[in-house]
PyMOL Python script that loads the backbone (N, CA, C, O; Angstrom):
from pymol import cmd

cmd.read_pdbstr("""\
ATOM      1  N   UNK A   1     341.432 125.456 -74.624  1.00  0.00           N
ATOM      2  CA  UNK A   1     342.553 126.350 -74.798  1.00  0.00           C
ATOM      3  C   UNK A   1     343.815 125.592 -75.205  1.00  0.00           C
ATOM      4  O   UNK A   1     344.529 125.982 -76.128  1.00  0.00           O
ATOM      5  N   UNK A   2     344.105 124.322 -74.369  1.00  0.00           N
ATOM      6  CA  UNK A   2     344.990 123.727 -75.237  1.00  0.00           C
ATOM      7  C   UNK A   2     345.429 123.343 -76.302  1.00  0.00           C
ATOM      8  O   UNK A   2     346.597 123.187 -76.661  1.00  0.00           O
ATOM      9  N   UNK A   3     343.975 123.099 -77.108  1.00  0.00           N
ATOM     10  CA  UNK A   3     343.864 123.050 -78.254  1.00  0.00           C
ATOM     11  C   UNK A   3     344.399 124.076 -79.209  1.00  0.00           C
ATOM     12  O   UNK A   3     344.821 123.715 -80.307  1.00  0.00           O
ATOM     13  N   UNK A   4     344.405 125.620 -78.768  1.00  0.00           N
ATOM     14  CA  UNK A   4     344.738 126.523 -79.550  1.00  0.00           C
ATOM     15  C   UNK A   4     346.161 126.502 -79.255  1.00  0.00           C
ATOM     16  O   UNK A   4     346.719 126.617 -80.346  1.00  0.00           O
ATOM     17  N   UNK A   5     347.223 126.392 -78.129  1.00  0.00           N
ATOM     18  CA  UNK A   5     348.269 126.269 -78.153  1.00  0.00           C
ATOM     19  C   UNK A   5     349.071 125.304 -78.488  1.00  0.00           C
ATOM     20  O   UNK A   5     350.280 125.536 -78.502  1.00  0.00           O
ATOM     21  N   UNK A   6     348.609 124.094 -78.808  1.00  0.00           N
ATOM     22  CA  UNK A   6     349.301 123.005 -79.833  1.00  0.00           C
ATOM     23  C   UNK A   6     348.981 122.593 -80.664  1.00  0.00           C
ATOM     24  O   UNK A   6     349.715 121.801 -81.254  1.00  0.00           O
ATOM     25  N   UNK A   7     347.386 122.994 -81.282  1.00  0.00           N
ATOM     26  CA  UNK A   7     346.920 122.747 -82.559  1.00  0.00           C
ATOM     27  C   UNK A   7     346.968 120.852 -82.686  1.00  0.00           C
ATOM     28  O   UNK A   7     347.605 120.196 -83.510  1.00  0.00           O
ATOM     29  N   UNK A   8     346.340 120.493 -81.906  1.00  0.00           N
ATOM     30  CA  UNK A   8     345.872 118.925 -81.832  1.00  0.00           C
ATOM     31  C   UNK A   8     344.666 118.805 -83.131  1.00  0.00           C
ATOM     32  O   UNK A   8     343.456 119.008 -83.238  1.00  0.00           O
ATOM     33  N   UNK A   9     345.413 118.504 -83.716  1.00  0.00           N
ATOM     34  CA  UNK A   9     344.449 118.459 -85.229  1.00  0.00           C
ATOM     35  C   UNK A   9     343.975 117.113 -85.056  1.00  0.00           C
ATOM     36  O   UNK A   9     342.821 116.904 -85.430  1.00  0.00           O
ATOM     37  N   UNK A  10     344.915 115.736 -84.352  1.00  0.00           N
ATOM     38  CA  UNK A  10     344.810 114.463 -84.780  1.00  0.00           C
ATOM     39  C   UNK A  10     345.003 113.981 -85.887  1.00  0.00           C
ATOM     40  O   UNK A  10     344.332 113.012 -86.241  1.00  0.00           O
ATOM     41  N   UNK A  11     346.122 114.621 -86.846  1.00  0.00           N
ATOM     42  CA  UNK A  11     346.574 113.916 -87.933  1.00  0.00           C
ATOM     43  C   UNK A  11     347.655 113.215 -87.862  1.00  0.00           C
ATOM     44  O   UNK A  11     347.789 112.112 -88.391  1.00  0.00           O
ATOM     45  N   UNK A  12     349.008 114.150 -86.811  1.00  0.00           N
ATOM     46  CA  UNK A  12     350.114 113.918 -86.877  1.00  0.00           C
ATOM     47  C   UNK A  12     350.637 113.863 -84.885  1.00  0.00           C
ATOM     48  O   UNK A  12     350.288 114.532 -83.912  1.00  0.00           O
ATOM     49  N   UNK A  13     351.492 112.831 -85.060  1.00  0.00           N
ATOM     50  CA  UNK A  13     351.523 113.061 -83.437  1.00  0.00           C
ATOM     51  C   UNK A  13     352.595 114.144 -82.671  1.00  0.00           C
ATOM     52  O   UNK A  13     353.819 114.021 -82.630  1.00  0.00           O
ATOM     53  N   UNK A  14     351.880 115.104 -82.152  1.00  0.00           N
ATOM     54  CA  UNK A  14     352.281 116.211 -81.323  1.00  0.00           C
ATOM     55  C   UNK A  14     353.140 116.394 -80.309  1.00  0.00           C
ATOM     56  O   UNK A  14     352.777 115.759 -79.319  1.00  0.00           O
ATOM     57  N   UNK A  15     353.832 116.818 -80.198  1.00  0.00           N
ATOM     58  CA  UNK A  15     354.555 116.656 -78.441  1.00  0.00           C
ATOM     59  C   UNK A  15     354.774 117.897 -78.087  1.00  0.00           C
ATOM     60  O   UNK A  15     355.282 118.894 -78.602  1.00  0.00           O
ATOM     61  N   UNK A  16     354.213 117.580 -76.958  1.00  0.00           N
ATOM     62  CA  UNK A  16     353.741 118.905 -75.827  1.00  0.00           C
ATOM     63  C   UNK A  16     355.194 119.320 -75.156  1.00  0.00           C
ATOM     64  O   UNK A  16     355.473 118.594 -74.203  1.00  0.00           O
ATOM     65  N   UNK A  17     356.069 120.224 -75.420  1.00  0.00           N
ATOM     66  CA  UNK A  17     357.121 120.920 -74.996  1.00  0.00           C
ATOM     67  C   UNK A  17     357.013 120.998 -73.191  1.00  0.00           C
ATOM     68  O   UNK A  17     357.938 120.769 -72.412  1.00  0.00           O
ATOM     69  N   UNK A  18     355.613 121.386 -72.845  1.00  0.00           N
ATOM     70  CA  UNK A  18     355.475 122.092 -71.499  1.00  0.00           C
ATOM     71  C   UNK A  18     354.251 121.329 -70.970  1.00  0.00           C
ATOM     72  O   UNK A  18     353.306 121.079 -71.719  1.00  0.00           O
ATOM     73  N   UNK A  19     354.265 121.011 -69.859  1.00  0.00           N
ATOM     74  CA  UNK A  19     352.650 120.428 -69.339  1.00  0.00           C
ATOM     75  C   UNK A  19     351.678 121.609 -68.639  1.00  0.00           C
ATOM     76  O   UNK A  19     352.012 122.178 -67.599  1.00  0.00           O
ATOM     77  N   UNK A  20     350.697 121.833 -69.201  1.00  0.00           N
ATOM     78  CA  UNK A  20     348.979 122.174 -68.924  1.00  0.00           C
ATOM     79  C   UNK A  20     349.482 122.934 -67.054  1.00  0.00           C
ATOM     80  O   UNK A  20     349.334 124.154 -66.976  1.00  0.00           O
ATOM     81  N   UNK A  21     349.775 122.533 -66.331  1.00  0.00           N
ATOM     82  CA  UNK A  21     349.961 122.885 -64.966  1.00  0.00           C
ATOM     83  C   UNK A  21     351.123 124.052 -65.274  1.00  0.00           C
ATOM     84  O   UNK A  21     350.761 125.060 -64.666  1.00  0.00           O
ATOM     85  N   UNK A  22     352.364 124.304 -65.975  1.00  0.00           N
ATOM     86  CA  UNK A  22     352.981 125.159 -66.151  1.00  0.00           C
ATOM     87  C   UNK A  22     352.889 126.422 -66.942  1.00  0.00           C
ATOM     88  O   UNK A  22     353.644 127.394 -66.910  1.00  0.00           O
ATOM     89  N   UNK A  23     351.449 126.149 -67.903  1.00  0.00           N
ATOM     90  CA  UNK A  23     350.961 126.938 -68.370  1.00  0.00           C
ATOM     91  C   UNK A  23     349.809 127.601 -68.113  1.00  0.00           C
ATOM     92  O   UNK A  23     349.187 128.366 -68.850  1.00  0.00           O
ATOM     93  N   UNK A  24     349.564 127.230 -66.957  1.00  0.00           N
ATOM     94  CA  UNK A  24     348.807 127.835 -66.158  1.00  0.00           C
ATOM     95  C   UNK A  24     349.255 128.669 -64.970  1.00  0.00           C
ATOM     96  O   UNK A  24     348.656 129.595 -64.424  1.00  0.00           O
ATOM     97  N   UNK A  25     350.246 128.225 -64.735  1.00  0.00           N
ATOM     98  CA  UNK A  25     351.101 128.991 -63.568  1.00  0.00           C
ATOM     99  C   UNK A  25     351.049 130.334 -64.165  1.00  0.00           C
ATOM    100  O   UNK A  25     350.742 130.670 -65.309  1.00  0.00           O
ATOM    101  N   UNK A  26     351.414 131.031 -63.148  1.00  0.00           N
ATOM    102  CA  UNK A  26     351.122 132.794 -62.687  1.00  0.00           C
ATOM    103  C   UNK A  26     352.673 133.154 -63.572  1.00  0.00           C
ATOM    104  O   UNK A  26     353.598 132.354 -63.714  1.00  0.00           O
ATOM    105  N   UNK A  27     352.634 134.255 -63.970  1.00  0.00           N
ATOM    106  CA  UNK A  27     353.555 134.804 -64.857  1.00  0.00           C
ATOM    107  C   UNK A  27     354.650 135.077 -64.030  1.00  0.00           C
ATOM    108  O   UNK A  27     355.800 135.045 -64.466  1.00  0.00           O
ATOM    109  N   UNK A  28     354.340 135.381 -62.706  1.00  0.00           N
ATOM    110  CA  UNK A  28     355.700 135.982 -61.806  1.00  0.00           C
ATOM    111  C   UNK A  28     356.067 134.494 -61.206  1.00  0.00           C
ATOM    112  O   UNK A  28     356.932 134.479 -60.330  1.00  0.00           O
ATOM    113  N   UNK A  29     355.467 133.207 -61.613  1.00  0.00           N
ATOM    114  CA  UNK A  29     356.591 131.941 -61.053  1.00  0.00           C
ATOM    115  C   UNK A  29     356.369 131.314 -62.348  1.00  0.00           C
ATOM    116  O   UNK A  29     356.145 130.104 -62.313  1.00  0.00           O
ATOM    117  N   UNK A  30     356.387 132.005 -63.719  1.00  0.00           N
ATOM    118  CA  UNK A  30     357.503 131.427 -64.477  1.00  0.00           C
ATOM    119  C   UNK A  30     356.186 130.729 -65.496  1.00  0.00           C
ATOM    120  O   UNK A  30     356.497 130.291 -66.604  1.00  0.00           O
ATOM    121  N   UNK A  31     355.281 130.692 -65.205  1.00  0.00           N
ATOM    122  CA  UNK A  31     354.028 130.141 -66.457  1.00  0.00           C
ATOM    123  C   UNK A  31     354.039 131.672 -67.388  1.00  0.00           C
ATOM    124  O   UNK A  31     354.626 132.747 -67.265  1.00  0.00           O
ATOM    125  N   UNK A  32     352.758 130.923 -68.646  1.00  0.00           N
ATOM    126  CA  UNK A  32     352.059 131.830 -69.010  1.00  0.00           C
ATOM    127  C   UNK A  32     350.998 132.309 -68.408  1.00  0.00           C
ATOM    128  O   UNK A  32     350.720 133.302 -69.080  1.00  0.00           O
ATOM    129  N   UNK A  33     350.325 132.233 -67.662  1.00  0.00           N
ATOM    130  CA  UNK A  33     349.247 133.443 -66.786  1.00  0.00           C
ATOM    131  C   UNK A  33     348.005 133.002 -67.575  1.00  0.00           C
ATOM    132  O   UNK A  33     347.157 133.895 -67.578  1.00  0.00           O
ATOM    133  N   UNK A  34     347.658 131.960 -68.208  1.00  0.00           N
ATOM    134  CA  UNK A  34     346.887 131.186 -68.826  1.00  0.00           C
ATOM    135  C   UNK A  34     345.690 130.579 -67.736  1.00  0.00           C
ATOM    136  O   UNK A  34     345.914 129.673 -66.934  1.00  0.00           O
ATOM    137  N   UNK A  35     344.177 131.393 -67.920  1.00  0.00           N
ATOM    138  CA  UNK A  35     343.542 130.596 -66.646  1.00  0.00           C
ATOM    139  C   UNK A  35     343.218 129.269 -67.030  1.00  0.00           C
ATOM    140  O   UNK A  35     343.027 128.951 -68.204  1.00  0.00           O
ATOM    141  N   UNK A  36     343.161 128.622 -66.239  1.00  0.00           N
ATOM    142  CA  UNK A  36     342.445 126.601 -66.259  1.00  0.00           C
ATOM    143  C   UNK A  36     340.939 126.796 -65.870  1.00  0.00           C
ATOM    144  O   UNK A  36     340.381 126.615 -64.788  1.00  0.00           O
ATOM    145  N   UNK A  37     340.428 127.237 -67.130  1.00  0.00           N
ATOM    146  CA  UNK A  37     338.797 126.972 -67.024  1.00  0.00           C
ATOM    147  C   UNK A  37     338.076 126.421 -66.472  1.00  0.00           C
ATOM    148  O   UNK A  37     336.993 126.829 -66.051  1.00  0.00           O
ATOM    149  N   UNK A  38     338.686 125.061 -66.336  1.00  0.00           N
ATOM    150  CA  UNK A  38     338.319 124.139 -65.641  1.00  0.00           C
ATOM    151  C   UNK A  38     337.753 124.234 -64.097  1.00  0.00           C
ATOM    152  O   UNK A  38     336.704 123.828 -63.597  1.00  0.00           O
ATOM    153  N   UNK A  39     339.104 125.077 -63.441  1.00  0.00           N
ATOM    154  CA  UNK A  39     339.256 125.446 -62.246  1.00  0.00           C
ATOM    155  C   UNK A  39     338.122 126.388 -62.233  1.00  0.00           C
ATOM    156  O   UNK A  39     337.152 126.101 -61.531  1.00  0.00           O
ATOM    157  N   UNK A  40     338.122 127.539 -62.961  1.00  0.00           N
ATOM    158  CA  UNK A  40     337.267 128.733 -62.837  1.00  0.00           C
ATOM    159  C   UNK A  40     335.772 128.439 -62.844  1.00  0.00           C
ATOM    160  O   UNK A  40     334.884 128.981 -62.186  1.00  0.00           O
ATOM    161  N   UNK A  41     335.694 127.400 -63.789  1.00  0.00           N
ATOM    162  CA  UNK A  41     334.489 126.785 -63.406  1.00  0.00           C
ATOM    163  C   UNK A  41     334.088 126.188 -62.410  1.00  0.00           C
ATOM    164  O   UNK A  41     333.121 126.663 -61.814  1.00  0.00           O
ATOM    165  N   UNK A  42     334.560 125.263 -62.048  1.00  0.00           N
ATOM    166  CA  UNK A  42     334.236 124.587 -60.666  1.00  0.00           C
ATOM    167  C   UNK A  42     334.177 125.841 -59.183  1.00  0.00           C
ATOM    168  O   UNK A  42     333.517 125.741 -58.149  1.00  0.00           O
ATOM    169  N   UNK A  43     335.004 126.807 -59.555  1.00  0.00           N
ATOM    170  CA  UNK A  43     334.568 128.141 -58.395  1.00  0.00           C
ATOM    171  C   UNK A  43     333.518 128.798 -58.523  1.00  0.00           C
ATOM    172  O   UNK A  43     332.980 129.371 -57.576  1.00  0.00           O
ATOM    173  N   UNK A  44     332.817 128.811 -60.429  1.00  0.00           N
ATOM    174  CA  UNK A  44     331.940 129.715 -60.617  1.00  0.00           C
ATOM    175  C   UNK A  44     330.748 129.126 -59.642  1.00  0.00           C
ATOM    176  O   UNK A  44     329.995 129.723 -58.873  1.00  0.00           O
ATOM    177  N   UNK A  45     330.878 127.534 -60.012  1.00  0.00           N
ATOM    178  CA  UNK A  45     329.459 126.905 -59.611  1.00  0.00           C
ATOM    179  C   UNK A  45     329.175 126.639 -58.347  1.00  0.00           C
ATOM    180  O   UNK A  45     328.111 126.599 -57.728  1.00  0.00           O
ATOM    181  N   UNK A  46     330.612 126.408 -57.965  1.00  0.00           N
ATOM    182  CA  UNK A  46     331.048 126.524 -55.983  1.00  0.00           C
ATOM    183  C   UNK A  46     330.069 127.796 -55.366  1.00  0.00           C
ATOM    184  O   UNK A  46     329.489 127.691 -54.285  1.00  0.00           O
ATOM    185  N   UNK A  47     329.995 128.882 -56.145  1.00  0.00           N
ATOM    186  CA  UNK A  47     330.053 130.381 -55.711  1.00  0.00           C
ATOM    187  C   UNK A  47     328.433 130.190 -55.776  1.00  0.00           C
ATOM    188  O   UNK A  47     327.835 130.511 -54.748  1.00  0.00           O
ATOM    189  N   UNK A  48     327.641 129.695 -56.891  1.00  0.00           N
ATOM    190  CA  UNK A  48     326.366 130.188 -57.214  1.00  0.00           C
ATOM    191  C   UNK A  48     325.575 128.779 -56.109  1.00  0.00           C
ATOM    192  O   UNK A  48     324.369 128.894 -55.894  1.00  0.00           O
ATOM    193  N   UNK A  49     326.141 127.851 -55.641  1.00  0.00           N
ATOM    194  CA  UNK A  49     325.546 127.323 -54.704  1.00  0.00           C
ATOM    195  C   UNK A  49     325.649 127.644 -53.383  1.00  0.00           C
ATOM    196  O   UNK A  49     324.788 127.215 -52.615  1.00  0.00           O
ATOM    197  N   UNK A  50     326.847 128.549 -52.838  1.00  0.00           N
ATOM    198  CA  UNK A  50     326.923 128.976 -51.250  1.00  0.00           C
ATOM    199  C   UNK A  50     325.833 130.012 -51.497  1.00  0.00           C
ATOM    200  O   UNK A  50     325.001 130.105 -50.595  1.00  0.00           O
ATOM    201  N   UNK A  51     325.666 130.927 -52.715  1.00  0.00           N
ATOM    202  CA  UNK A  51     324.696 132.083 -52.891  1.00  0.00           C
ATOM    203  C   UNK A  51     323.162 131.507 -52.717  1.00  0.00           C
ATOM    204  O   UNK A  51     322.461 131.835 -51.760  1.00  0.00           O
ATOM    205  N   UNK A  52     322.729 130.624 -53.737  1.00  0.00           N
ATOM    206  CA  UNK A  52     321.978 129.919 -52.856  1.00  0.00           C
ATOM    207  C   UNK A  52     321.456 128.992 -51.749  1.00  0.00           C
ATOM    208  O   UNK A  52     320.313 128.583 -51.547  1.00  0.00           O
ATOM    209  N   UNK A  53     322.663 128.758 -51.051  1.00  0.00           N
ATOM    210  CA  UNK A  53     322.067 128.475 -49.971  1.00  0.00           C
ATOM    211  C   UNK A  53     321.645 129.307 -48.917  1.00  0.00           C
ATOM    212  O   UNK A  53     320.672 129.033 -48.214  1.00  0.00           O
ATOM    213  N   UNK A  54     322.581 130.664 -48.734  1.00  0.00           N
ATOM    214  CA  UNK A  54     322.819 131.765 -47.940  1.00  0.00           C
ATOM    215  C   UNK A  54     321.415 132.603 -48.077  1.00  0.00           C
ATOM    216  O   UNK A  54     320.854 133.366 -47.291  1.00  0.00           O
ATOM    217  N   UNK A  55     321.086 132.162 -49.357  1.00  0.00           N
ATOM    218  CA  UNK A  55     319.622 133.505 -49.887  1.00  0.00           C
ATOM    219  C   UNK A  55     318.243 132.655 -49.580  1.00  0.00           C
ATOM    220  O   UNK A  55     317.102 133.029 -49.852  1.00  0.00           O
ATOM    221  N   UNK A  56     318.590 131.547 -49.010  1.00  0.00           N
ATOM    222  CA  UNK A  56     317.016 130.850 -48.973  1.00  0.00           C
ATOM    223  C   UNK A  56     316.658 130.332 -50.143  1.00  0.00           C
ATOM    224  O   UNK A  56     315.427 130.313 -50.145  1.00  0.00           O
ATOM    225  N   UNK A  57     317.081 129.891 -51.161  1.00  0.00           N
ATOM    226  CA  UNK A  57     316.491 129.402 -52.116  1.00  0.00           C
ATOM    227  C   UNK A  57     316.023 129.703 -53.714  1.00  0.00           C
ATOM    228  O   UNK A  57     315.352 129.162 -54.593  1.00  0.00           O
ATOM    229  N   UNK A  58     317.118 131.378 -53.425  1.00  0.00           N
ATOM    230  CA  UNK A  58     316.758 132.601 -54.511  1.00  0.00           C
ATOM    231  C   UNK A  58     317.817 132.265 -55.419  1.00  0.00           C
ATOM    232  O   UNK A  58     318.992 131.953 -55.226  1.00  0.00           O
ATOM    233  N   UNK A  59     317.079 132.410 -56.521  1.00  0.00           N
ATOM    234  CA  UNK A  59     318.050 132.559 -57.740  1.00  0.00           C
ATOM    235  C   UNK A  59     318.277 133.708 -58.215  1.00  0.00           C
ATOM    236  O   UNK A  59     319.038 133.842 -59.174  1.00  0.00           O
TER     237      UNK A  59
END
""", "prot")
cmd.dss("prot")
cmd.show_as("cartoon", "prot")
cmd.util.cbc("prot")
cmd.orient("prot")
């Protein structure tokens, strides 16, 4: 996603106005409301291992 908001082509050198943590911040403290994939991922996979452990072994 960062990529689409500063267009890091690697031709010319870029400078980032705002850092990645502020553009992720929640719209009512002042970010863009931008999720960190990153994060969402690491919960998705958090989530599908308590599920299997809780289910015995079920996928």
């Amino acid at each position: 996603m960062s990529h689409c908001l500063w267009n890091n082509s690697g031709q010319d050198n870029n400078w980032h106005l705002v850092n990645w943590e502020s553009v992720c911040m929640q719209k009512e403290f002042g970010g863009l409301g931008i999720p960190d994939l990153r994060l969402l991922n690491m919960c998705l996979l958090n989530s599908w291992v308590k599920r299997y452990n809780l289910d015995d072994g079920k996928l």
